[in-house]
C-alpha positions in Angstrom: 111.9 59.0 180.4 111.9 59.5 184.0 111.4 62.4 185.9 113.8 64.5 188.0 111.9 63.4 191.4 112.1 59.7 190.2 115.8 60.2 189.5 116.0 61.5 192.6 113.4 58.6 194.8 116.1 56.0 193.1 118.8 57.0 195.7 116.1 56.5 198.5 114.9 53.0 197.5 116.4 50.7 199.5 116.1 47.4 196.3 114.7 44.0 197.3 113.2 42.0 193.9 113.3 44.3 190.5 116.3 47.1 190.8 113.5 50.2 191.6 111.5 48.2 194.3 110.4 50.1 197.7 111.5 49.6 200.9 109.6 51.7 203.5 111.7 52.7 205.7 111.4 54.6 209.4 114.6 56.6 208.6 113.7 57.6 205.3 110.3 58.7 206.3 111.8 60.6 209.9 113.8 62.1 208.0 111.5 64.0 205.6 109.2 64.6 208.3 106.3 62.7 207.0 103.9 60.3 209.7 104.5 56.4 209.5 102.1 54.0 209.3 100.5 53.1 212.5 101.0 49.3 213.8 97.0 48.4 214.5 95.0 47.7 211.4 93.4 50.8 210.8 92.6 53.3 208.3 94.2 56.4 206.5 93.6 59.5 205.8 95.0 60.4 201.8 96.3 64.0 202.8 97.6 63.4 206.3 99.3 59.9 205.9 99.1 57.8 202.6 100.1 60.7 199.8 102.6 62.4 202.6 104.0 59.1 203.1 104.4 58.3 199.6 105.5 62.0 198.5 108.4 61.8 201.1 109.9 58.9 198.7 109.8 61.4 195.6 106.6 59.9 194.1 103.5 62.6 193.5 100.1 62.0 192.2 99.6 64.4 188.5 96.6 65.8 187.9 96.2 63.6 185.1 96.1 60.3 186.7 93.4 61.2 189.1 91.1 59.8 187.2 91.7 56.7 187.8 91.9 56.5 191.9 88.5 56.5 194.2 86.9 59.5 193.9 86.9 59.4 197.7 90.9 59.6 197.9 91.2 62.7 195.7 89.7 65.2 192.7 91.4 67.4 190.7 89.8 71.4 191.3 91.6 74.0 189.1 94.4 72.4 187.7 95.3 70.8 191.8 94.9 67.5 193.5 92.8 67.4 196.0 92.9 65.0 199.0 90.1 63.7 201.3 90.9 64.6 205.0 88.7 61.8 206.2 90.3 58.0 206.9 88.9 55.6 204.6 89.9 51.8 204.2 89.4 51.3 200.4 89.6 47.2 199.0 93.0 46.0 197.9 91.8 46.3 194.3 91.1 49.8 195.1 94.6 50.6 196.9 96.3 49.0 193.7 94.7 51.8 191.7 95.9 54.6 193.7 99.4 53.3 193.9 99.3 52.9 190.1 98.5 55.9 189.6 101.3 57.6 191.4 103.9 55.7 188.9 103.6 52.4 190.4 104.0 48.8 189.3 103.1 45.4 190.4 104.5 42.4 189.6 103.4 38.5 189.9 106.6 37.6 191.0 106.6 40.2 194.1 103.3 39.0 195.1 104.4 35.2 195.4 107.9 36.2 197.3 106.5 39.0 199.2 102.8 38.7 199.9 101.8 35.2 200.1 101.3 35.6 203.8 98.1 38.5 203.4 95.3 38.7 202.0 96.5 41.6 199.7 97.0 39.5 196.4 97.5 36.3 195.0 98.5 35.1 191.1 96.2 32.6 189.6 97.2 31.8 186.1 100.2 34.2 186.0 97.5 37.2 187.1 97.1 39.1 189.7 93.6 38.8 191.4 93.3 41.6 194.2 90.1 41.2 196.6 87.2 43.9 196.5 86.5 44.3 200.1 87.3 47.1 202.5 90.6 46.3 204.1 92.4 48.4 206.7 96.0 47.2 207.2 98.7 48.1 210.3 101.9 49.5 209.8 104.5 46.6 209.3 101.8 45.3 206.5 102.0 48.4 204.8 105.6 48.2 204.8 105.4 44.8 203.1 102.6 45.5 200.7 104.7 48.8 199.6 108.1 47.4 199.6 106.9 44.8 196.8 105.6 47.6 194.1 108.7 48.9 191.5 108.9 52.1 189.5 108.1 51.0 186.0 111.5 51.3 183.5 110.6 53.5 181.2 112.1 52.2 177.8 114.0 54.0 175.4 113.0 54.1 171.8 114.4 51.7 169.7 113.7 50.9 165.9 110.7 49.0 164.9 111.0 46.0 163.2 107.6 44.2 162.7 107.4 40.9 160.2 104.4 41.7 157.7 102.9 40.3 154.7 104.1 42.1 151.5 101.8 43.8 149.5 103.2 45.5 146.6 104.0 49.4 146.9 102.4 49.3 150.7 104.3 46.6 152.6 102.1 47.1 156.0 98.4 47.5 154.4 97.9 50.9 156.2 97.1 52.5 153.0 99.8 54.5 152.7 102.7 53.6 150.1 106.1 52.4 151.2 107.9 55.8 149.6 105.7 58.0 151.7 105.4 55.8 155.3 107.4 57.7 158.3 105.9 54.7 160.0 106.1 51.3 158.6 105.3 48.4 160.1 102.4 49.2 161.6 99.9 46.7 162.6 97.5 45.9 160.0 93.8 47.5 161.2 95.3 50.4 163.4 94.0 53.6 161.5 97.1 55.8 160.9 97.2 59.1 159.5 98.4 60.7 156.2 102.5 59.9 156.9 101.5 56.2 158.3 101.7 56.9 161.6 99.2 55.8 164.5 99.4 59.3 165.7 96.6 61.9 167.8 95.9 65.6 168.2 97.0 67.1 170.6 94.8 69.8 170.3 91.8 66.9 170.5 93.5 65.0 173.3 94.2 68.0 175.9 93.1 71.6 176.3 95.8 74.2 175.3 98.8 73.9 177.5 97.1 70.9 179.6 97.8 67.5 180.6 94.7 66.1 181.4 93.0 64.1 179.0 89.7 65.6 177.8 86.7 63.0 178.7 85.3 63.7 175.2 88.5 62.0 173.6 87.9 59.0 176.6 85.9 56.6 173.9 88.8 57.1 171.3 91.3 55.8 173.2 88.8 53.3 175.4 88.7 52.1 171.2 92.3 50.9 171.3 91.6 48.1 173.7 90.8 45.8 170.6 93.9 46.6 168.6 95.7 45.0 172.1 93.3 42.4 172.0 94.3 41.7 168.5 97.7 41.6 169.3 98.8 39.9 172.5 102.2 40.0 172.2 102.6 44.1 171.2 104.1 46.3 173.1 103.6 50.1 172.5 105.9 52.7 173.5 103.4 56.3 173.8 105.5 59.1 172.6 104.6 62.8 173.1 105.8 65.8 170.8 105.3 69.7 170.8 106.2 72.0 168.3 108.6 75.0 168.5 106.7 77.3 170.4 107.8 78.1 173.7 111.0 77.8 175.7 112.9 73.9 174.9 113.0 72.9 178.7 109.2 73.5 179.2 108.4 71.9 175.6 109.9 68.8 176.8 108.3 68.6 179.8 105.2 69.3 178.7 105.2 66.5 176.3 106.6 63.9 178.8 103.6 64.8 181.4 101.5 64.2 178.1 102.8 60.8 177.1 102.7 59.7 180.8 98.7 60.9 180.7 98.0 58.3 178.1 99.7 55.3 179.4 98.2 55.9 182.7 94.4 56.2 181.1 95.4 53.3 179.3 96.5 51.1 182.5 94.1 52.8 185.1 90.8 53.0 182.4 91.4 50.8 179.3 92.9 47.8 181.4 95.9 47.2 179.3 98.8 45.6 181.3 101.4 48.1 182.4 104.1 46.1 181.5 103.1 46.8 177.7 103.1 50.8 177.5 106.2 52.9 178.0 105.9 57.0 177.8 108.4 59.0 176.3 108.3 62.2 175.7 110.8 64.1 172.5 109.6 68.0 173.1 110.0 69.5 169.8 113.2 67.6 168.9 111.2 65.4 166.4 108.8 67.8 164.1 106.7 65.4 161.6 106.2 68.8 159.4 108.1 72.2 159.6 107.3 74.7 161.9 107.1 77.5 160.0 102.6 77.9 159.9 100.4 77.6 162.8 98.5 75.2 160.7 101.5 73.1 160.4 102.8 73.5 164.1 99.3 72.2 165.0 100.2 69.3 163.2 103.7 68.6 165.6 101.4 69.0 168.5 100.4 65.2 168.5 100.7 62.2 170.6 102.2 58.9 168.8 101.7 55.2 169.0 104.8 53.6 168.4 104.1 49.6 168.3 106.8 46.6 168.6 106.1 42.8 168.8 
C-alpha cells in the first residue's frame, strides 16, 4: 500500500521505462526549492543535496531503513534521521543502497536502456553487478542514473493458491490439520505457528509503538534467506497487523511503516531480490483472535508472511 507522499511523488514523475520511473527535472526541483546537482563530477553532501534533492520528489528516508545505508550518509539518534554534513563520494554499489532504502527500485532492463553509457551498472546474466569504488558523478549523470530507478508497485493481496503434496488430514505438512489452518498452502519447511500461519511478534520484532526492527530479532529473519533459497520462484507479500487499541487511522499506519520495515531489512540485509517482497499493511481490520484480553490482543500484534509461487 503506498503512502500519501508516494501518492502524491506520482503526479511529479515525469515516466520514461516502468509507469513510476524518475525524471529529475530542473523545474520540479526550482520549484520546491531544493539545490540541483552540480555539472562537474563531484561529491555530495546527504543533508544539503542528495536527501533534499530526493525529498523534494516526495521520497523520505524512515528510520527503519537506515540500517541499511553507509553509516557515513546517515544514523538514526532518538527516533530521527540524521545526515552527514560532510560531501562524500560513496561506490555505486553503495549509492544503490541509499536509494533503496528511500523506496527505490532498480531494474535490469533500465540499466541496459538507460545506463549502458557509465560506469554505474551493467547486467551480466540478467543481474545487476554495481562496481565498489568511490565514484563522484556531475549533474546530467545524476539525472540519468536517477531517472532509471522506479517506485516499487506494491501488490495487493490476492488469494493463495500453492500446488502441494496431499497428506491426509494436513494437505501442506505444516503440522497443523486442514480443519484448523488460517493458512494453507504454506511451503513445506517454513515453521508456522499454532493457526498455520508463517507469522512474528510484534512485540519480539519492534519495541512498543516502534518501527525499527530490534537487532536481537536480526538472525531470525537473516534465517529466512534459506526458505528463498529453497524456493526460487516464491514471492512473499509481508503483511502487518495491530490490534484494536488506539485510534483506526494511526493503527493502520503503524502497521504499514511495520511491514515496509521488514521488506526493506529483507532487501537491504538479507539480499533477497526486491522484486519478490511486497508490504502491506491491514491495521486492525484483520484480528487472528478477538480482542477482548491483552493476552489475546498481543497475539493480533504480529507481522505475517504471506507466500505465492
Amino acid at each position: 500500500m503506498l503512502k500519501k507522499t508516494l501518492f502524491a511523488l506520482l503526479v511529479l514523475l515525469v515516466t520514461s521505462i516502468p509507469a513510476l520511473s524518475i525524471e529529475l527535472s530542473p523545474e520540479v526541483a526550482q520549484r520546491e526549492g531544493t539545490p540541483l546537482f552540480e555539472k562537474p563530477s563531484t561529491a555530495y553532501s546527504s543533508a544539503y543535496q542528495f536527501n533534499a534533492i530526493l525529498e523534494a520528489y516526495g521520497l523520505k528516508l524512515e528510520p527503519e531503513a537506515v540500517s541499511g545505508v553507509p553509516s557515513t550518509y546517515a544514523k538514526v539518534a532518538d527516533g530521527q534521521v540524521i545526515f552527514n554534513e560532510n560531501s562524500v563520494a560513496y561506490s555505486p554499489a553503495q549509492y544503490h543502497t541509499i536509494f533503496t532504502a528511500y523506496g527505490l527500485e532498480l531494474k535490469p532492463e533500465a540499466v541496459k536502456e538507460k545506463l549502458s553509457g557509465l560506469s554505474y551498472a551493467k547486467v551480466q546474466d540478467d543481474t545487476i553487478v554495481f562496481p565498489d569504488v568511490s565514484t563522484a558523478y556531475g549533474g546530467d549523470e545524476w539525472n540519468t542514473i536517477i531517472s532509471a530507478y522506479s517506485l516499487p508497485v506494491v501488490a495487493e493481496a490476492a488469494p493463495v493458491e500453492i500446488p502441494v503434496v496431499s497428506t491426509p488430514g494436513d494437505s501442506d505438512g505444516d503440522g497443523v490439520t486442514d480443519d484448523k489452518d488460517a493458512c494453507p498452502g504454506t511451503p513445506r519447511g517454513i515453521a508456522v505457528d499454532e493457526r498455520g500461519c508463517w507469522a512474528m511478534s510484534s512485540a519480539l520484532l519492534f519495541d512498543f509503538d516502534k518501527a525499527v526492527i530490534k537487532e536481537d530479532f536480526y538472525p531470525v529473519l537473516d534465517e529466512t534467506k534459506k526458505i528463498f533459497d529453497d524456493y526460487p520462484t516464491m514471492k512473499v507479500q509481508i503483511d502487518g497487523h495491530a490490534d484494536s487499541t488506539g485510534p483506526d487511522v494511526y493503527n493502520q499506519k503503524l502497521s504499514e511503516r511495520r511491514a515496509k520495515a521488514v521488506m526493506m531489512y529483507l532487501i537491504n540485509s538479507v539480499g533477497i531480490d526486491a522484486g519478490r517482497l511486497s508490504a502491506v499493511g491491514y491495521g486492525e481490520a484483520k484480528p487472528a483472535y478477538p480482542n477482548d484480553t491483552e493476552e489475546l490482543r498481543s497475539l493480533n500484534r504480529r507481522v505475517e508472511f504471506t507466500p505465492s509461487m
